[in-house]
PyMOL CGO cylinders between C-alpha atoms (Angstrom):
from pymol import cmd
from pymol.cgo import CYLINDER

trace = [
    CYLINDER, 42.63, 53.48, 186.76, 43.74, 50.35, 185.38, 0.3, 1, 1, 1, 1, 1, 1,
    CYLINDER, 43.74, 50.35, 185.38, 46.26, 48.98, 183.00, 0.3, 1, 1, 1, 1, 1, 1,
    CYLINDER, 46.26, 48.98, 183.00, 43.73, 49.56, 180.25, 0.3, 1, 1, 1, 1, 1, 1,
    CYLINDER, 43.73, 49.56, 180.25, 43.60, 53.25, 180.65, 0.3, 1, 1, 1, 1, 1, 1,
    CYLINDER, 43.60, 53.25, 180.65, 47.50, 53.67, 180.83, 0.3, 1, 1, 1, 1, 1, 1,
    CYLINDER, 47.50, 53.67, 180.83, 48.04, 51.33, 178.08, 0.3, 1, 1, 1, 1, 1, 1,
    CYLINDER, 48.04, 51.33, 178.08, 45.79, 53.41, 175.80, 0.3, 1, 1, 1, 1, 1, 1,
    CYLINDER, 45.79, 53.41, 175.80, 47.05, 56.53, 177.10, 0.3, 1, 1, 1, 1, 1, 1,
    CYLINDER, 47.05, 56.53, 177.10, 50.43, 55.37, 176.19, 0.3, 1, 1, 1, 1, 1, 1,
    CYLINDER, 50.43, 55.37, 176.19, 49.32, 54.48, 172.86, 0.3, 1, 1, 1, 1, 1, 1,
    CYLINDER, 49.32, 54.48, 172.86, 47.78, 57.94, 171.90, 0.3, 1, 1, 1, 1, 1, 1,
    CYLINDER, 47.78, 57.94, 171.90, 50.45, 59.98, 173.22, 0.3, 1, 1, 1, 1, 1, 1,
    CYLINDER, 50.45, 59.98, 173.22, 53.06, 57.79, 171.53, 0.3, 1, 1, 1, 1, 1, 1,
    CYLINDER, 53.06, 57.79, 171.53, 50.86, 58.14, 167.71, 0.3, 1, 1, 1, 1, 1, 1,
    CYLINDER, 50.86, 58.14, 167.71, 51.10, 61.90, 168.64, 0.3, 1, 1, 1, 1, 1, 1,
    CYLINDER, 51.10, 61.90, 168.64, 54.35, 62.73, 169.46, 0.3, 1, 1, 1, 1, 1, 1,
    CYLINDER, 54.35, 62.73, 169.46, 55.39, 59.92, 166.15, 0.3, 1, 1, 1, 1, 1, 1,
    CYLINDER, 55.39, 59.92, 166.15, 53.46, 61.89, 163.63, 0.3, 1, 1, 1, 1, 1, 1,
    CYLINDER, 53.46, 61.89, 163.63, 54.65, 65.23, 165.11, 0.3, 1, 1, 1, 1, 1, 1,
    CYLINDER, 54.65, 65.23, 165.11, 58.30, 64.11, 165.13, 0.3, 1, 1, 1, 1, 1, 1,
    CYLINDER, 58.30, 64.11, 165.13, 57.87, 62.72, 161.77, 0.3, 1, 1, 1, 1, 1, 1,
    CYLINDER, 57.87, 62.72, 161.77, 56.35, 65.80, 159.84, 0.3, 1, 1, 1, 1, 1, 1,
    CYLINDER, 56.35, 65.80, 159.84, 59.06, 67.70, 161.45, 0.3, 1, 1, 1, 1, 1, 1,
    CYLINDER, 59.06, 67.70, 161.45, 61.88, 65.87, 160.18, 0.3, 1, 1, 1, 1, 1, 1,
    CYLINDER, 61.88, 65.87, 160.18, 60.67, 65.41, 156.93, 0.3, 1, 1, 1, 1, 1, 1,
    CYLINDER, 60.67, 65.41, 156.93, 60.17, 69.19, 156.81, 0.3, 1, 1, 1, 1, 1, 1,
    CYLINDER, 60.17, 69.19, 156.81, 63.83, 69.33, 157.54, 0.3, 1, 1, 1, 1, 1, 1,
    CYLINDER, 63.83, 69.33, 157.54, 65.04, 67.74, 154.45, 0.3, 1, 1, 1, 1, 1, 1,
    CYLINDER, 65.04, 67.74, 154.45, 65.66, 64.02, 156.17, 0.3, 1, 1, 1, 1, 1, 1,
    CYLINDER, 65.66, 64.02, 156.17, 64.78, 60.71, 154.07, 0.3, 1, 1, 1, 1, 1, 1,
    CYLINDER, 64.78, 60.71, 154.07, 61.50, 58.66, 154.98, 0.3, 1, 1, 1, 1, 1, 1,
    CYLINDER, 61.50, 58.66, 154.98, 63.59, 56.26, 156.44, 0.3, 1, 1, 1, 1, 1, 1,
    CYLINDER, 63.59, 56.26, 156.44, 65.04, 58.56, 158.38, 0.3, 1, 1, 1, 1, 1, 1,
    CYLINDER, 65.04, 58.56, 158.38, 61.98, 60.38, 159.79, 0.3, 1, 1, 1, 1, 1, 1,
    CYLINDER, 61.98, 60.38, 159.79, 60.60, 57.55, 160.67, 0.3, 1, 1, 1, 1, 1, 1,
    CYLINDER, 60.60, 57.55, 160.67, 63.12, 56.07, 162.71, 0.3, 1, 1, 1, 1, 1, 1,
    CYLINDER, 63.12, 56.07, 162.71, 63.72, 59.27, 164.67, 0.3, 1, 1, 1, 1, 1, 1,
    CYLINDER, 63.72, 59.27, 164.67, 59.85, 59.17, 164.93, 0.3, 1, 1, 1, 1, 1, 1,
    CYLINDER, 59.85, 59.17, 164.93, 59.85, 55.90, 166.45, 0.3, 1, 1, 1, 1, 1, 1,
    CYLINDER, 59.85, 55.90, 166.45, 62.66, 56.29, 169.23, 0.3, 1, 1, 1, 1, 1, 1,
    CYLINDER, 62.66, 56.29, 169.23, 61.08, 59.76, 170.22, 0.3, 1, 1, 1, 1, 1, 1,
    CYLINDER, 61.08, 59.76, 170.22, 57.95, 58.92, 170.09, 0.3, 1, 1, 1, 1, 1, 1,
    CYLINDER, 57.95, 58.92, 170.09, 59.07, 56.05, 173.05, 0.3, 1, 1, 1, 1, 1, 1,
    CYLINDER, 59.07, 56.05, 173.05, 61.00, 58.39, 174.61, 0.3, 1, 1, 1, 1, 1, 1,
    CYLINDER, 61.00, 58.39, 174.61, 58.21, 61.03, 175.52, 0.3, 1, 1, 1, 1, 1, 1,
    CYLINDER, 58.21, 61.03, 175.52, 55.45, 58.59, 175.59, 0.3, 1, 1, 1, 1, 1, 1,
    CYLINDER, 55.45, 58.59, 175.59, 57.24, 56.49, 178.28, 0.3, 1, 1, 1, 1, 1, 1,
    CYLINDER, 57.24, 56.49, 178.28, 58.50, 59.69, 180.78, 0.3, 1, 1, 1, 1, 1, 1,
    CYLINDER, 58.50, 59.69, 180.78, 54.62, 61.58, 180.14, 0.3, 1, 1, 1, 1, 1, 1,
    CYLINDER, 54.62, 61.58, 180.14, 52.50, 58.26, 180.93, 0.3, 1, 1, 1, 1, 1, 1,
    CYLINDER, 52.50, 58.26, 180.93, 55.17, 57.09, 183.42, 0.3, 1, 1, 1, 1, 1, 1,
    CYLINDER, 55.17, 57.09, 183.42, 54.73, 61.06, 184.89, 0.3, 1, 1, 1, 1, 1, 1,
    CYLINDER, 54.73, 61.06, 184.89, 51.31, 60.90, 184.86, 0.3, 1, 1, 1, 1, 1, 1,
    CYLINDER, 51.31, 60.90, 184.86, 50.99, 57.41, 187.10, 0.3, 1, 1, 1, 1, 1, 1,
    CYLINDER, 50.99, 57.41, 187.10, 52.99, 58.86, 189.14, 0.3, 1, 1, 1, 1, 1, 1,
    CYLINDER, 52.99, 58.86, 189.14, 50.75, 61.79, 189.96, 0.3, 1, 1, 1, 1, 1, 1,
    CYLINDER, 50.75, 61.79, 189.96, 48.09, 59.98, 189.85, 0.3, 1, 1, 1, 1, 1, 1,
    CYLINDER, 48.09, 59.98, 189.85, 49.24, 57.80, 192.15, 0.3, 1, 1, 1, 1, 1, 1,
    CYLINDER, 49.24, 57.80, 192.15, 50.00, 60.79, 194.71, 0.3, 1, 1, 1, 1, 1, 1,
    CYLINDER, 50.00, 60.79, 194.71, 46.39, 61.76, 193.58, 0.3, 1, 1, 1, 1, 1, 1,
    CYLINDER, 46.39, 61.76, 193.58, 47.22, 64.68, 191.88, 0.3, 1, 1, 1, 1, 1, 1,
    CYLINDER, 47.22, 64.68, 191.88, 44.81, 65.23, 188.87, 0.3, 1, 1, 1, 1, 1, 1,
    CYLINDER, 44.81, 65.23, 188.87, 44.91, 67.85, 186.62, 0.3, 1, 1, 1, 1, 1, 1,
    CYLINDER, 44.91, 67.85, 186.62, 41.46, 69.88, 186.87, 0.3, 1, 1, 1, 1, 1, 1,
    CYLINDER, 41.46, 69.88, 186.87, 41.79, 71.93, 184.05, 0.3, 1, 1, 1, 1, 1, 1,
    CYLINDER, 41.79, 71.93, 184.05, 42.55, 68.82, 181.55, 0.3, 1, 1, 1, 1, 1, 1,
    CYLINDER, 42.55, 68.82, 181.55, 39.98, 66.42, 183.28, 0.3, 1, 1, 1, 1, 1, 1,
    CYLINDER, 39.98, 66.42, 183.28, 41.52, 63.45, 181.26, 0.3, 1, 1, 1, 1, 1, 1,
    CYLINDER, 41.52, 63.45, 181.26, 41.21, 61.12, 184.25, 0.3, 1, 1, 1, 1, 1, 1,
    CYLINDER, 41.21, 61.12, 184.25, 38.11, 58.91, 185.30, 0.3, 1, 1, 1, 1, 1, 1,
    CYLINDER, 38.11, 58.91, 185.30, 37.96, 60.94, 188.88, 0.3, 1, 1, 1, 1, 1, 1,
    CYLINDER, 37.96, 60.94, 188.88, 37.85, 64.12, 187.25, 0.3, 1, 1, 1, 1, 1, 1,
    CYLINDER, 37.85, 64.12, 187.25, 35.56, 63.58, 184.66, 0.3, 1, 1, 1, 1, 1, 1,
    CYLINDER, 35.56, 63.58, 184.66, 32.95, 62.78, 186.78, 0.3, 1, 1, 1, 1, 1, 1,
    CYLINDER, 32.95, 62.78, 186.78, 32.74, 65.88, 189.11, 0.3, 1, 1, 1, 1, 1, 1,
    CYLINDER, 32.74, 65.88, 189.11, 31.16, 69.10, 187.82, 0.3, 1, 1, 1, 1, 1, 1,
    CYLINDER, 31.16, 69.10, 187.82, 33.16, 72.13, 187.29, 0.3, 1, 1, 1, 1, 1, 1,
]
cmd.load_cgo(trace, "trace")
């Protein structure tokens, strides 16, 4: 797996965890500005440990077989 993959991986989980962290804080009464922000740092937060987590397992060449997310998985049958 190359930089492309983890680059893109980071990228989805980090527009995931933003929105998520987002809608909650907005639900909580905070300003815009505010949601966003805590969106943004958050968002970097868990993307960076999950993809930096995840390259490190891959590495090891541990793959999840129930999510089958990763190139090596996808392509054996269950």
């Amino acid at each position: 797996m190359g930089a492309r993959f983890w680059i893109r991986r980071f990228v989805v989980v980090f527009i995931g965890a933003f929105v998520a962290i987002g809608v909650g804080q907005l639900l909580r009464g905070r300003t815009a500005t505010d949601a966003a922000m805590h969106g943004l740092v958050w968002a970097a937060v868990s993307a960076i440990v999950f993809t930096t987590a995840r390259v490190y397992q891959s590495r090891r060449g541990l793959h999840c077989v129930i999510c089958r997310d990763t190139p090596e998985t996808r392509s054996t049958p269950r």
